[in-house]
N, CA, C and O atoms as CSV, one atom per row, in Angstrom:
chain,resi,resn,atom,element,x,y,z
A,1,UNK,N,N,0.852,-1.167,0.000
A,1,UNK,CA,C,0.000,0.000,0.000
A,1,UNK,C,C,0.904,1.238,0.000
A,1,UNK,O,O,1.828,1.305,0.811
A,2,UNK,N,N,0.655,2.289,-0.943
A,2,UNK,CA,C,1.333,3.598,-1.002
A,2,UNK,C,C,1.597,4.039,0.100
A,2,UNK,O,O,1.312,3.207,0.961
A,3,UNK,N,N,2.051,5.052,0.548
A,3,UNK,CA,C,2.248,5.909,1.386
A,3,UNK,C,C,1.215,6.656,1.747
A,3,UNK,O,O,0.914,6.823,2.929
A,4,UNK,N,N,0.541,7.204,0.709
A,4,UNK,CA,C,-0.581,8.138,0.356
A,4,UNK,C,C,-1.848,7.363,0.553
A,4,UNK,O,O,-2.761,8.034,1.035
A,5,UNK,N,N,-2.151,5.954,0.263
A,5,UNK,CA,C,-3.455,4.907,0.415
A,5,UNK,C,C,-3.021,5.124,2.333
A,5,UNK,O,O,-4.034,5.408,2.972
A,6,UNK,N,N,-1.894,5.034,3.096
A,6,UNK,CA,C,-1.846,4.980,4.545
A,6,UNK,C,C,-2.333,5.720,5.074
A,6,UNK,O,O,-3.280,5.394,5.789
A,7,UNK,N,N,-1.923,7.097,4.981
A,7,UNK,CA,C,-2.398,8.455,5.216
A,7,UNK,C,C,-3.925,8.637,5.089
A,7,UNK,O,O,-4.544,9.168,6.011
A,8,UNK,N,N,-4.522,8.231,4.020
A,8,UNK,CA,C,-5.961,7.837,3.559
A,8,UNK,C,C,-6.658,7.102,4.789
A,8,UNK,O,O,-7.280,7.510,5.770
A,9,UNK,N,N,-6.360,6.093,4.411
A,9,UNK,CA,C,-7.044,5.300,5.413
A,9,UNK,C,C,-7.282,5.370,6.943
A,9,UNK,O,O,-8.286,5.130,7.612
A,10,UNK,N,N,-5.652,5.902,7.384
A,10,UNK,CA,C,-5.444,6.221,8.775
A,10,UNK,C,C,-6.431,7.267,9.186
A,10,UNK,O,O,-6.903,7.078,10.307
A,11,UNK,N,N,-6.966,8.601,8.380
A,11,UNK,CA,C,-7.565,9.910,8.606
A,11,UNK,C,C,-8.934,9.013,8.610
A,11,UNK,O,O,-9.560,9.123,9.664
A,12,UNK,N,N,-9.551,8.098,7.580
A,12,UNK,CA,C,-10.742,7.888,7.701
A,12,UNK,C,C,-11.158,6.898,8.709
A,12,UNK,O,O,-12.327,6.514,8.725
A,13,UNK,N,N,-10.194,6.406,9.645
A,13,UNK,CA,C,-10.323,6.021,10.546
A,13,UNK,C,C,-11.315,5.851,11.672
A,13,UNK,O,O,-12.003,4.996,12.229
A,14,UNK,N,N,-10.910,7.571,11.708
A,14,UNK,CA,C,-11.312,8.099,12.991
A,14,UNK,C,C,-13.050,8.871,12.606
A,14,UNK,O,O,-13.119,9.914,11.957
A,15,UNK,N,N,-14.126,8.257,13.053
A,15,UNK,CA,C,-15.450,8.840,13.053
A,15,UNK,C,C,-15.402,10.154,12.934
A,15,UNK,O,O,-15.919,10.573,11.899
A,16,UNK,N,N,-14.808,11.204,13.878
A,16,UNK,CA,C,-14.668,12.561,13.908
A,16,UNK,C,C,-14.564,12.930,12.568
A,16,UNK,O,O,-15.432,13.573,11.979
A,17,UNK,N,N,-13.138,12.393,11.891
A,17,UNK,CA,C,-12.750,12.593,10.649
A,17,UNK,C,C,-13.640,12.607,9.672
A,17,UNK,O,O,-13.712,13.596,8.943
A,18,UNK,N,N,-14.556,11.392,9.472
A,18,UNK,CA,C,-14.879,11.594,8.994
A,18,UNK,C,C,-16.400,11.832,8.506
A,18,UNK,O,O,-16.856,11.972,7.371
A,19,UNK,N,N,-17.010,11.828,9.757
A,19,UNK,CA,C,-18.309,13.623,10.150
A,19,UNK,C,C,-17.063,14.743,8.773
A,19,UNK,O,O,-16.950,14.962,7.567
A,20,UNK,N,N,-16.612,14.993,9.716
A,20,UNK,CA,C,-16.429,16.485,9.141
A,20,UNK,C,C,-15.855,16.291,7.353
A,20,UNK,O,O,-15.908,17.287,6.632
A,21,UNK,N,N,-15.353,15.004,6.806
A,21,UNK,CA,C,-15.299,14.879,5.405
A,21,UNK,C,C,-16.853,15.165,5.017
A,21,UNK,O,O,-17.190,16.073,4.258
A,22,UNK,N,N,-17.911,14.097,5.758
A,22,UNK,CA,C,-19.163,14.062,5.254
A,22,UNK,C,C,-19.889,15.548,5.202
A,22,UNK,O,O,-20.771,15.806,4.383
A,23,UNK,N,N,-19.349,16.596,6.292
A,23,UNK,CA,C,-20.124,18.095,5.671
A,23,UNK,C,C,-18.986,18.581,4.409
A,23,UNK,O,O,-19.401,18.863,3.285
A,24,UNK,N,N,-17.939,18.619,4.663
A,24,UNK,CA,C,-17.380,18.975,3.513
A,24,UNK,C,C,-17.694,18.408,2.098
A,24,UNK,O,O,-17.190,18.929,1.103
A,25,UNK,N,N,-18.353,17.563,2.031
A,25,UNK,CA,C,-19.147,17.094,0.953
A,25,UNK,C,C,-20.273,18.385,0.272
A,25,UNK,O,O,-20.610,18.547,-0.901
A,26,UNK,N,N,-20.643,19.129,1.436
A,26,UNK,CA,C,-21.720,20.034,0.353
A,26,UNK,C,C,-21.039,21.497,0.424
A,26,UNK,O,O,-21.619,22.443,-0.109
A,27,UNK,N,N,-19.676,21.697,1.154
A,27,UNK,CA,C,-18.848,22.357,0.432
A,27,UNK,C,C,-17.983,23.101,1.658
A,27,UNK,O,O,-18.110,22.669,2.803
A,28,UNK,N,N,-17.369,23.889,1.464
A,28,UNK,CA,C,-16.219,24.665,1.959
A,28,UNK,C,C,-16.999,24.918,3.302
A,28,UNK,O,O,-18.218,25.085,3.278
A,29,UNK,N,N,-16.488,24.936,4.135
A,29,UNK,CA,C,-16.698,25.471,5.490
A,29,UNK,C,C,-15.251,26.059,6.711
A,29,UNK,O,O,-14.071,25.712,6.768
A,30,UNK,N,N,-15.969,26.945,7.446
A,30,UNK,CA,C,-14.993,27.401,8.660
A,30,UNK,C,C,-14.908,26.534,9.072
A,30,UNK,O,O,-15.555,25.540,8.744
A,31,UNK,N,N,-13.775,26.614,10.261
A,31,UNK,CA,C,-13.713,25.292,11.619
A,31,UNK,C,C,-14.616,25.936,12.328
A,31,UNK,O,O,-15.215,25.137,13.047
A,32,UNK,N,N,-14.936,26.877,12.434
A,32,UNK,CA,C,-15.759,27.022,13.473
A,32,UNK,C,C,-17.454,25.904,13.060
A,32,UNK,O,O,-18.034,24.989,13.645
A,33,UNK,N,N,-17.644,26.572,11.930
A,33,UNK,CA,C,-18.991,25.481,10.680
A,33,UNK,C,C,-18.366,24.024,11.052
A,33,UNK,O,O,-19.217,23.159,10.847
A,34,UNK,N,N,-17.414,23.607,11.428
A,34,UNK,CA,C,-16.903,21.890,11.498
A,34,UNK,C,C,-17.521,21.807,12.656
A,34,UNK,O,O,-18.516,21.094,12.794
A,35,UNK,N,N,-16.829,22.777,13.970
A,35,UNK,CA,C,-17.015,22.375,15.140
A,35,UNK,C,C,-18.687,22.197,15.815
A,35,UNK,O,O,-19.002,21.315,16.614
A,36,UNK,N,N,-19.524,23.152,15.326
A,36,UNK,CA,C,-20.330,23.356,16.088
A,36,UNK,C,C,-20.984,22.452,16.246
A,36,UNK,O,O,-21.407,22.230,17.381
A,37,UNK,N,N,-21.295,21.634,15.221
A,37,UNK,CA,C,-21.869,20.336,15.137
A,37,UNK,C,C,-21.300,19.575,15.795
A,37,UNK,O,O,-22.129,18.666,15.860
A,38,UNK,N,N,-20.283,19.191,16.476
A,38,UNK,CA,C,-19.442,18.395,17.092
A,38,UNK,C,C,-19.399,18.224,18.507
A,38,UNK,O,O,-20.266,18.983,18.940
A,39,UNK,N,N,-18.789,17.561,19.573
A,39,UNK,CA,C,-19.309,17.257,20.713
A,39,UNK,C,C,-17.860,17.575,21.148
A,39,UNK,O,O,-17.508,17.114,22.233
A,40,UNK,N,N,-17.050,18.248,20.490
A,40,UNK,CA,C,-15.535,18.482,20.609
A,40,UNK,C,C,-14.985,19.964,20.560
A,40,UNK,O,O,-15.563,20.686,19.748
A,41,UNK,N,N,-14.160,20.427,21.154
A,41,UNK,CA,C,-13.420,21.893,20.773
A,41,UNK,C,C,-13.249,22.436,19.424
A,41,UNK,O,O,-13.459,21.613,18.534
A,42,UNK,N,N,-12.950,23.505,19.084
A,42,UNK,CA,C,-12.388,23.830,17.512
A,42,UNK,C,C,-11.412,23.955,17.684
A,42,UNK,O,O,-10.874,24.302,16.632
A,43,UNK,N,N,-10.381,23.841,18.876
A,43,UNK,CA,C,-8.848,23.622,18.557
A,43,UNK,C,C,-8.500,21.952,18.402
A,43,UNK,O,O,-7.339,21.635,18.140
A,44,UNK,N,N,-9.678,20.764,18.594
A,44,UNK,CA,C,-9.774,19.457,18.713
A,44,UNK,C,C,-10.603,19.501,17.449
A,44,UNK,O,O,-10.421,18.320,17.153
A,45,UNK,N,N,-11.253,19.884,16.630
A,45,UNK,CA,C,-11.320,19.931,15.293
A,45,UNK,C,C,-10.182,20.626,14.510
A,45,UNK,O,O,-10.112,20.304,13.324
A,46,UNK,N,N,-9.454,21.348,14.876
A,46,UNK,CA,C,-8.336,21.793,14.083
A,46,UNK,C,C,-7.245,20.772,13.576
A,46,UNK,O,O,-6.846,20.527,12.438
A,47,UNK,N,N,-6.829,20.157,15.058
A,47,UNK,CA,C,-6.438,19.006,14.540
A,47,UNK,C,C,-6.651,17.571,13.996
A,47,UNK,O,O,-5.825,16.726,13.650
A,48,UNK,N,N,-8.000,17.548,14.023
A,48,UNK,CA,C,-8.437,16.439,12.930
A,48,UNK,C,C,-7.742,16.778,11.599
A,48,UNK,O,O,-6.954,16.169,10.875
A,49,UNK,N,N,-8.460,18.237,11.546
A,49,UNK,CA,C,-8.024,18.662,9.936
A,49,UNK,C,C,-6.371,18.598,9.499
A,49,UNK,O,O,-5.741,18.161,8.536
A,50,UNK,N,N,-6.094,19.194,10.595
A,50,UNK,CA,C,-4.593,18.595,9.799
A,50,UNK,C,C,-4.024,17.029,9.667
A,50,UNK,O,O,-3.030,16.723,9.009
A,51,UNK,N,N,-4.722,16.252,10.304
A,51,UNK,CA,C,-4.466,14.497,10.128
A,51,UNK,C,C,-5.333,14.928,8.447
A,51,UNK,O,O,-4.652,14.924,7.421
A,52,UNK,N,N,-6.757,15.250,8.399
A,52,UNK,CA,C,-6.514,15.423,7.053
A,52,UNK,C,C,-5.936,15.839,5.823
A,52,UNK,O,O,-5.796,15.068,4.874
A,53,UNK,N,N,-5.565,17.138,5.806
A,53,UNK,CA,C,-4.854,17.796,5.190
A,53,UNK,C,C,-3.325,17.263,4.924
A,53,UNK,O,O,-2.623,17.404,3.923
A,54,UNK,N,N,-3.051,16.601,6.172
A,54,UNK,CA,C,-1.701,15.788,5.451
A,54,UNK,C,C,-1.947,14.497,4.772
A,54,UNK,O,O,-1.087,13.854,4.170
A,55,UNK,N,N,-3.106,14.191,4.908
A,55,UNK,CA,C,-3.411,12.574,4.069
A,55,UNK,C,C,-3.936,13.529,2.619
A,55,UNK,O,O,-3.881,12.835,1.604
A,56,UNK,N,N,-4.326,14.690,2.417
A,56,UNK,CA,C,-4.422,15.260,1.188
A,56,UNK,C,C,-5.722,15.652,1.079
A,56,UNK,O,O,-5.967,16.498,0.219
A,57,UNK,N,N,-6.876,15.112,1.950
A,57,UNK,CA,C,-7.963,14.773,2.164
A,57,UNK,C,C,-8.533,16.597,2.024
A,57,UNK,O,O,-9.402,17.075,1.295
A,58,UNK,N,N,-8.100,16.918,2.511
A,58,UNK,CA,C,-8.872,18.498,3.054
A,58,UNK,C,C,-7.687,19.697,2.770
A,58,UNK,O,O,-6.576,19.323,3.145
A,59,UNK,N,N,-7.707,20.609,2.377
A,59,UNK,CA,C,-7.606,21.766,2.070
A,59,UNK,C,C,-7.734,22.709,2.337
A,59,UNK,O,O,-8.872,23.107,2.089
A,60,UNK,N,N,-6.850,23.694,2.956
A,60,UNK,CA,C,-7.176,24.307,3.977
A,60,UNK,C,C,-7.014,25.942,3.534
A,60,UNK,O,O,-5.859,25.999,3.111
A,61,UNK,N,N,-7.412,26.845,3.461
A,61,UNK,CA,C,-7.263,28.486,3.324
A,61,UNK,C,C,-7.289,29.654,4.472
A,61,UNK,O,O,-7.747,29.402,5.586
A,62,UNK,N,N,-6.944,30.516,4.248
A,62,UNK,CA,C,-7.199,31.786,5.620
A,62,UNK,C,C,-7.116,32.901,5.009
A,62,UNK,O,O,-6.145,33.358,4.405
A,63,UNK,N,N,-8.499,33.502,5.219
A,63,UNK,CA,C,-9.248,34.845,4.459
A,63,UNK,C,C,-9.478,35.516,6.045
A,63,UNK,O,O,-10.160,34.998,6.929
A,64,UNK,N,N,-8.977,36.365,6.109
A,64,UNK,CA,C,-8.851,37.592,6.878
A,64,UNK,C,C,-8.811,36.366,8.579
A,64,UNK,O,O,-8.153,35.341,8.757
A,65,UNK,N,N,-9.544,36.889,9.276
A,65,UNK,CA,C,-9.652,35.889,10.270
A,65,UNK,C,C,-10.351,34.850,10.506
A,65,UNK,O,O,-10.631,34.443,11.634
A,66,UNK,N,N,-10.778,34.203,9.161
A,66,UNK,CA,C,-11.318,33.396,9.158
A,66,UNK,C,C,-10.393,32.088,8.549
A,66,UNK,O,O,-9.688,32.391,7.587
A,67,UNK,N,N,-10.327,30.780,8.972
A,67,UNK,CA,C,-9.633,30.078,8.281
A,67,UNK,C,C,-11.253,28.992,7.469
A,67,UNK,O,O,-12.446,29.161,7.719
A,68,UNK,N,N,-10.625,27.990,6.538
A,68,UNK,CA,C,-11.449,27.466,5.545
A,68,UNK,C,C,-10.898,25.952,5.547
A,68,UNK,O,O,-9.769,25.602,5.891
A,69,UNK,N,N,-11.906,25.163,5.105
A,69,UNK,CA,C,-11.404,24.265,4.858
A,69,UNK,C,C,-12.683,23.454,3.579
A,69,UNK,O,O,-13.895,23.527,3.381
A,70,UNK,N,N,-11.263,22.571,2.853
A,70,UNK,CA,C,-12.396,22.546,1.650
A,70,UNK,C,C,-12.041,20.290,1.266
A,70,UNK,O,O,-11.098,19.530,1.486
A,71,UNK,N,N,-13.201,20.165,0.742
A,71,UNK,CA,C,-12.671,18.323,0.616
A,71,UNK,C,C,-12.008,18.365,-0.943
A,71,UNK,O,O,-12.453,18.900,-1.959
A,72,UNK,N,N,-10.756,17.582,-0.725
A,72,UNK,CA,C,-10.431,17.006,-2.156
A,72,UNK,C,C,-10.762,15.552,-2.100
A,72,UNK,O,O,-10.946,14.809,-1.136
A,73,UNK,N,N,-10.794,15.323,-3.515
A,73,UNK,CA,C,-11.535,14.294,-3.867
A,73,UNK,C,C,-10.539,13.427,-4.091
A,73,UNK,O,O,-10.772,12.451,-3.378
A,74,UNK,N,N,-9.200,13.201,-4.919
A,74,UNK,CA,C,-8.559,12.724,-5.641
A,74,UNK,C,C,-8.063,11.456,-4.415
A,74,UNK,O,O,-8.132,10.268,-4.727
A,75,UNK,N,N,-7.645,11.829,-3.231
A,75,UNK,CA,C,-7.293,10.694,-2.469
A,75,UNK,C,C,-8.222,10.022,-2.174
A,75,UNK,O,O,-7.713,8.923,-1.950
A,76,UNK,N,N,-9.475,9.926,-1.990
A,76,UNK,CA,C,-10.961,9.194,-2.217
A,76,UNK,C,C,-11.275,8.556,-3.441
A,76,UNK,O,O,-11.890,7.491,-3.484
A,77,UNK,N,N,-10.816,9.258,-4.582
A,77,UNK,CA,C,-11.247,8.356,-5.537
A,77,UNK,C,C,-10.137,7.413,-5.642
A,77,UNK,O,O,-10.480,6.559,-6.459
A,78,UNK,N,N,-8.680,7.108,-5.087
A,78,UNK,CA,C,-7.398,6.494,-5.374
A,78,UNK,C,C,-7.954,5.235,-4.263
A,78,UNK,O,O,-7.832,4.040,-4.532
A,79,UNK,N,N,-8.525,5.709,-3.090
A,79,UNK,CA,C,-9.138,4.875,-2.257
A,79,UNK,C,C,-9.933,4.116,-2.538
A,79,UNK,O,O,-9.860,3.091,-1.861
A,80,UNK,N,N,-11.007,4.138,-3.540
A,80,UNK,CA,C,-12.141,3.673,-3.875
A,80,UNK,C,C,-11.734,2.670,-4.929
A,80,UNK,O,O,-12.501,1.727,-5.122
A,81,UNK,N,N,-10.561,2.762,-5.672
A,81,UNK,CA,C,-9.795,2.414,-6.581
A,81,UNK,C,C,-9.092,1.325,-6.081
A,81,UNK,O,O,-8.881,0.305,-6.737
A,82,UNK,N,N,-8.787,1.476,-5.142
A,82,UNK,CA,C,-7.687,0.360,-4.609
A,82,UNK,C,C,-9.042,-0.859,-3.921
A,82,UNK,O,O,-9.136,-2.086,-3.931
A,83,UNK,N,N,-9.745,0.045,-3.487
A,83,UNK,CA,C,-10.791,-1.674,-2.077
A,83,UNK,C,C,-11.662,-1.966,-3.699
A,83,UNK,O,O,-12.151,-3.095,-3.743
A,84,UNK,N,N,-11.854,-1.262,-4.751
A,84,UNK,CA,C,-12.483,-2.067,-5.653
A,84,UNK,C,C,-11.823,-2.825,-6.066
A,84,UNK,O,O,-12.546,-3.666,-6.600
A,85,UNK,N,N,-10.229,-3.234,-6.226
A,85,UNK,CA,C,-9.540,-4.087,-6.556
A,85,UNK,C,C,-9.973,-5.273,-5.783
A,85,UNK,O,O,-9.942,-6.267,-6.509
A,86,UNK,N,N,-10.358,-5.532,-4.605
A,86,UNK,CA,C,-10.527,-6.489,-3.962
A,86,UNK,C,C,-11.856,-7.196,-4.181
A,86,UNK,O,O,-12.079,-8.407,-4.186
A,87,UNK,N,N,-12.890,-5.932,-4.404
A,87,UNK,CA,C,-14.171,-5.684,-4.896
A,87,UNK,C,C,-14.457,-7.062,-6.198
A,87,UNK,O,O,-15.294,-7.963,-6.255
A,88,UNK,N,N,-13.572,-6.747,-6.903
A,88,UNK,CA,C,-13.699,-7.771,-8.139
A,88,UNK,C,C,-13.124,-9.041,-8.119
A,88,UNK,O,O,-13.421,-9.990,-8.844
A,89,UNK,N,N,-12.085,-8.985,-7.036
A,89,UNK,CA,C,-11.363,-10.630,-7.417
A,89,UNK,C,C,-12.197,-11.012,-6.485
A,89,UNK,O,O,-12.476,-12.136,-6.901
A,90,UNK,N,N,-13.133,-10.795,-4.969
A,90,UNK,CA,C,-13.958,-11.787,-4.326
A,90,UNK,C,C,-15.590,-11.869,-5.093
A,90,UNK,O,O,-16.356,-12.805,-4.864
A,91,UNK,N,N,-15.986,-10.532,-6.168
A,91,UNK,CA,C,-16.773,-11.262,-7.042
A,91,UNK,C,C,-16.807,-12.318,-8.049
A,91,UNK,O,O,-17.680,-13.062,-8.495
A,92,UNK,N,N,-15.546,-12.129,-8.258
A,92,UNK,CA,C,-14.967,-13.289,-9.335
A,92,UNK,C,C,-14.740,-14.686,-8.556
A,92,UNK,O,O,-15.209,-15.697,-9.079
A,93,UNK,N,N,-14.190,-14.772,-7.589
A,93,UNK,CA,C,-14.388,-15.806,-6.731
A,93,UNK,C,C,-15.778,-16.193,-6.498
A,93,UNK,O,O,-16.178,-17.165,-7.138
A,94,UNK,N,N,-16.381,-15.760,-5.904
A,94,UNK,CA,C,-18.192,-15.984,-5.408
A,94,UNK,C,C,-18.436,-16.526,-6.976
A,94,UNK,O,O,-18.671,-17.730,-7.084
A,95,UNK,N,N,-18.396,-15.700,-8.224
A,95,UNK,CA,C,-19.031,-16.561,-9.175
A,95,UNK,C,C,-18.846,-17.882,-9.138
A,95,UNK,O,O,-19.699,-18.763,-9.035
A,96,UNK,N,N,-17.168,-18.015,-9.265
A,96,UNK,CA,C,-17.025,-19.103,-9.738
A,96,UNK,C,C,-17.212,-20.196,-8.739
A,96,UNK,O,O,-16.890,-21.336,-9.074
A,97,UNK,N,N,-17.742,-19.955,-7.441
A,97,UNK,CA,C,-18.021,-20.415,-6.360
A,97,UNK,C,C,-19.488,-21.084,-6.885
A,97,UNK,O,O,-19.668,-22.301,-6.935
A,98,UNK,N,N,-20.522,-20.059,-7.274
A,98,UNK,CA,C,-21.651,-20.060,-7.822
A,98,UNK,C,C,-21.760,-21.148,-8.671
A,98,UNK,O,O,-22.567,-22.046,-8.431
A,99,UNK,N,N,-20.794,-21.169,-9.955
A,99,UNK,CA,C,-20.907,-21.871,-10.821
A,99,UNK,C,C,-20.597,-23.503,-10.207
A,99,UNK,O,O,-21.316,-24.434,-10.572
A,100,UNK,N,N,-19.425,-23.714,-9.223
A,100,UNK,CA,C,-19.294,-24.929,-8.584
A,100,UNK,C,C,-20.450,-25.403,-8.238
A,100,UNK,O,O,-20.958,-26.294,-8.919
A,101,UNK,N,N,-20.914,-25.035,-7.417
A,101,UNK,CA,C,-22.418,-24.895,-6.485
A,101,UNK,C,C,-23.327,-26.026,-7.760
A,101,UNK,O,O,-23.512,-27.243,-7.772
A,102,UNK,N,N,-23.680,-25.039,-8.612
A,102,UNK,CA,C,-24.672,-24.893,-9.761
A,102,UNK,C,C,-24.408,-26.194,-10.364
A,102,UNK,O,O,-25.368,-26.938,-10.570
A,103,UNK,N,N,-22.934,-26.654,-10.749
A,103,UNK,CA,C,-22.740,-27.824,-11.057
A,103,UNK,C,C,-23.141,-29.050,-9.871
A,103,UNK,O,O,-23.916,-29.970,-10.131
A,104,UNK,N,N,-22.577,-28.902,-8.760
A,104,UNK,CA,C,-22.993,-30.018,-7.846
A,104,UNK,C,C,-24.343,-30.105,-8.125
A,104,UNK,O,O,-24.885,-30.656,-9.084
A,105,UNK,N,N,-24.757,-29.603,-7.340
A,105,UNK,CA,C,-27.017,-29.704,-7.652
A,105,UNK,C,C,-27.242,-30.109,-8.966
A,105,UNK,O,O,-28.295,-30.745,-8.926
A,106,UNK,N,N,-26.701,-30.079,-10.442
A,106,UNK,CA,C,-26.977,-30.494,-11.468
A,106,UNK,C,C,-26.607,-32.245,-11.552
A,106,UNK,O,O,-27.259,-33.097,-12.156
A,107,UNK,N,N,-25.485,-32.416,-10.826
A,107,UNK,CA,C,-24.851,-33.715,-10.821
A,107,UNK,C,C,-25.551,-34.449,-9.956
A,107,UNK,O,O,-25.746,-35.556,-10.457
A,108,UNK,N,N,-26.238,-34.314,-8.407
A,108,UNK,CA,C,-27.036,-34.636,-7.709
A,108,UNK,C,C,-28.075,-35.041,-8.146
A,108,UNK,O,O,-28.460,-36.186,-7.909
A,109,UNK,N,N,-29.009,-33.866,-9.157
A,109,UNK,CA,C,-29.948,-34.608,-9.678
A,109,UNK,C,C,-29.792,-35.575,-10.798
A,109,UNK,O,O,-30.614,-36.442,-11.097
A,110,UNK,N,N,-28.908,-35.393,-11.259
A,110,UNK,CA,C,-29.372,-36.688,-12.091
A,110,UNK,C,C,-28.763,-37.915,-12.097
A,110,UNK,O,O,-28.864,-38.753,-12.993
A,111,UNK,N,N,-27.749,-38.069,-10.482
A,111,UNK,CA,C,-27.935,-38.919,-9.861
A,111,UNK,C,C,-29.077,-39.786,-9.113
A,111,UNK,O,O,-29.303,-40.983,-8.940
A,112,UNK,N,N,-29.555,-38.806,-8.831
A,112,UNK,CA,C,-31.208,-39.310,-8.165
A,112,UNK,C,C,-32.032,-39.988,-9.826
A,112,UNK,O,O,-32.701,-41.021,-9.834
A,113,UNK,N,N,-31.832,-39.338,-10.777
A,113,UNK,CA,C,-32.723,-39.702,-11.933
A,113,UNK,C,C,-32.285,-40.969,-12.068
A,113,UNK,O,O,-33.212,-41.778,-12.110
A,114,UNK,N,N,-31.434,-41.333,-12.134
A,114,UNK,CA,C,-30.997,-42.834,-12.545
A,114,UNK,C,C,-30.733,-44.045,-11.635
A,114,UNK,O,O,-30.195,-45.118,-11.910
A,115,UNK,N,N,-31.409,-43.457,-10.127
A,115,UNK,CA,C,-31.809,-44.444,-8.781
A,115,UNK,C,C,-33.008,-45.057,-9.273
A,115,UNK,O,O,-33.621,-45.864,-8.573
């Protein structure tokens, strides 16, 4: 696993983390907009964000005294990319699991047909 899939994974870890990915989903917000919703400080949301921001996850700005924070996508979609890899070789397995299956019960019966 990359360096960058670690960082990923490690940030989405943590529930906190990722509450505050899930509002950054409908777009840019203050920490203060992270925190309030939260059952935690905004200096204890600050540092979530930077576990994000170093996994690449979040994006961060500062407009006058306000700081920002915004979701990138690209380490999410590299994420989604990698567990679908797994995604397909245990569907491909299960088929051909399926198809075993499908054969036994075919062989069964027409064992019974010729009792």
């Amino acid at each position: 696993m990359s360096d960058r899939l670690t960082l990923t994974f490690h940030a989405l870890a943590d529930p906190t983390r990722r509450r505050i990915l899930e509002r950054l989903q409908r777009g840019e917000a203050t920490v203060q907009e992270l925190a309030d919703p939260l059952p935690i400080s905004q200096p204890a949301v600050s540092k979530h964000l930077k576990v994000l921001e170093e996994a690449g996850l979040v994006e961060r700005r500062n407009e006058a005294q306000r700081r920002y924070a915004s979701l990138r996508r690209k380490p999410l979609r590299e994420a989604v990319a990698y567990i679908s890899e797994f995604h397909r070789a245990w569907e491909e397995s299960f088929s051909r699991l399926d198809d075993l299956l499908e054969d036994a019960v075919e062989r069964e019966k027409q064992r019974g047909r010729r009792r």
